[in-house]
C-alpha positions as CSV (number, residue, x, y, z in Angstrom):
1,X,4.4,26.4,54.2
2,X,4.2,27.9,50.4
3,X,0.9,29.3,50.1
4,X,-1.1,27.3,47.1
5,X,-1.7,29.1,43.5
6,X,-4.7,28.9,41.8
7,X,-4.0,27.7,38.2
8,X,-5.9,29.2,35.5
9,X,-8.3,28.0,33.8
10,X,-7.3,26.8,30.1
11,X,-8.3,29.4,27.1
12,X,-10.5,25.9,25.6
13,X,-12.6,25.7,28.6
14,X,-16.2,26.2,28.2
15,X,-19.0,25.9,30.5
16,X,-21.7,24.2,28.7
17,X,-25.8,25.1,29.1
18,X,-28.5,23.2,28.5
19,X,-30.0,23.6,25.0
20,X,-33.0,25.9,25.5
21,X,-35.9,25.9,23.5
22,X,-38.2,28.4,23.8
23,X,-37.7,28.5,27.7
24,X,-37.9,24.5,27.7
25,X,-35.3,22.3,28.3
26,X,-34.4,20.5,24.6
27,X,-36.2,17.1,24.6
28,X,-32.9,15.3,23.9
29,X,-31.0,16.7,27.2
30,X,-33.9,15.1,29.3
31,X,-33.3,11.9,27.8
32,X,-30.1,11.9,28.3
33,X,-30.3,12.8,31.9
34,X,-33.1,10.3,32.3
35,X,-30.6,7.6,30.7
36,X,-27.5,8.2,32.9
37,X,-30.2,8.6,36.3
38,X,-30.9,5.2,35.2
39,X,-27.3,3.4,35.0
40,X,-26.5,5.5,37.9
41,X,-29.0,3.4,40.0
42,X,-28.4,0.0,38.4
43,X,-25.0,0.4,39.3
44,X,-25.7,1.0,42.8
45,X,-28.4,-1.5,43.5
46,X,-25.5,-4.0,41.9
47,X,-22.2,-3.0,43.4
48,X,-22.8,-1.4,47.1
49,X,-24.9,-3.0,49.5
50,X,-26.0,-0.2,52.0
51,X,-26.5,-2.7,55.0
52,X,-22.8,-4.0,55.2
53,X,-21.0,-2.7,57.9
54,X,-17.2,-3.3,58.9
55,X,-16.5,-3.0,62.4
56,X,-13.0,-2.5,63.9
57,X,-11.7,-3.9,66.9
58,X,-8.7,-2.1,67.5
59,X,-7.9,1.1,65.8
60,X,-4.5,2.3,66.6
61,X,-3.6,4.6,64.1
62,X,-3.0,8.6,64.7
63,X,-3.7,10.7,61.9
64,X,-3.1,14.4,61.4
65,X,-6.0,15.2,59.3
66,X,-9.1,13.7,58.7
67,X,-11.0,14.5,55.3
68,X,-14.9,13.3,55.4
69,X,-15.4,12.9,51.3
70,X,-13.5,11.3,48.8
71,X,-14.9,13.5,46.6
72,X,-13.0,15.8,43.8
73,X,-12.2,18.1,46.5
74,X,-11.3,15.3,49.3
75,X,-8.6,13.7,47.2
76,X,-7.4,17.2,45.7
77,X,-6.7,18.3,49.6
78,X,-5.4,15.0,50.2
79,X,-2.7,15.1,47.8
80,X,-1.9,18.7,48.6
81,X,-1.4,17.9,52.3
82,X,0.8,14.9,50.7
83,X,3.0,16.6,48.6
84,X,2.9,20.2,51.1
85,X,3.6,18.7,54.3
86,X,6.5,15.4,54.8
87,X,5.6,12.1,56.6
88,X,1.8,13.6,57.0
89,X,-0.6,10.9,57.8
90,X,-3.8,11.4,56.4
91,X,-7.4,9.7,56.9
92,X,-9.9,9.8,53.8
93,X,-13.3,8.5,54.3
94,X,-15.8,7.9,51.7
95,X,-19.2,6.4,52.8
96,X,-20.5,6.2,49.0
97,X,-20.3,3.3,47.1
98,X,-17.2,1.5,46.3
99,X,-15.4,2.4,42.9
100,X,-14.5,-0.8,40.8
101,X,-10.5,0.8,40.9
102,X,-8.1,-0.2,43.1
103,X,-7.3,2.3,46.3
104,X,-4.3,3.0,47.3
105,X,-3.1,3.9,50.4
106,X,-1.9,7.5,50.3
């Protein structure tokens, strides 16, 4: 198997900091995070309901890897494996909330 490259990182890419003010954090970033904290958890309260439960009967499928996280790094090894290794069969599982996108199955 071809080992994997790391790409570099594009000249435009910045890491951004918080603004600082005088060692505080700028007024303005905390309202900010305090607005997105809050859409996060409507969202959540609306969309997944943490009680449901799907149970399977019969589960007859062999896979040769199992990732736990469908994270950035989940689905980035997932489609390595994919496009690295023919006819893989691979198991993703996500125990967060349910994105409003359609899943494939890889």
């Amino acid at each position: 198997m071809e080992k994997l490259k790391k790409a570099p990182l594009p000249s435009s890419f910045k890491k951004s900091r918080p603004k600082e003010t005088n060692g505080a954090i700028d007024p303005e970033l905390i309202k900010e995070l305090k607005f997105d904290t809050d859409i996060r958890d409507l969202w959540s309260k609306s969309v997944y309901d943490r009680d449901r439960r799907e149970i399977f009967e019969k589960i007859d499928e062999i896979y040769d890897f199992i990732i736990v996280g469908a994270g950035t790094a989940g689905c980035v090894l997932a489609r390595e494996l994919i496009h690295n290794i023919p006819h893989v069969n691979i198991l993703v599982l996500e125990a967060g909330p349910p994105t409003t996108q359609v899943n494939d199955r890889m």
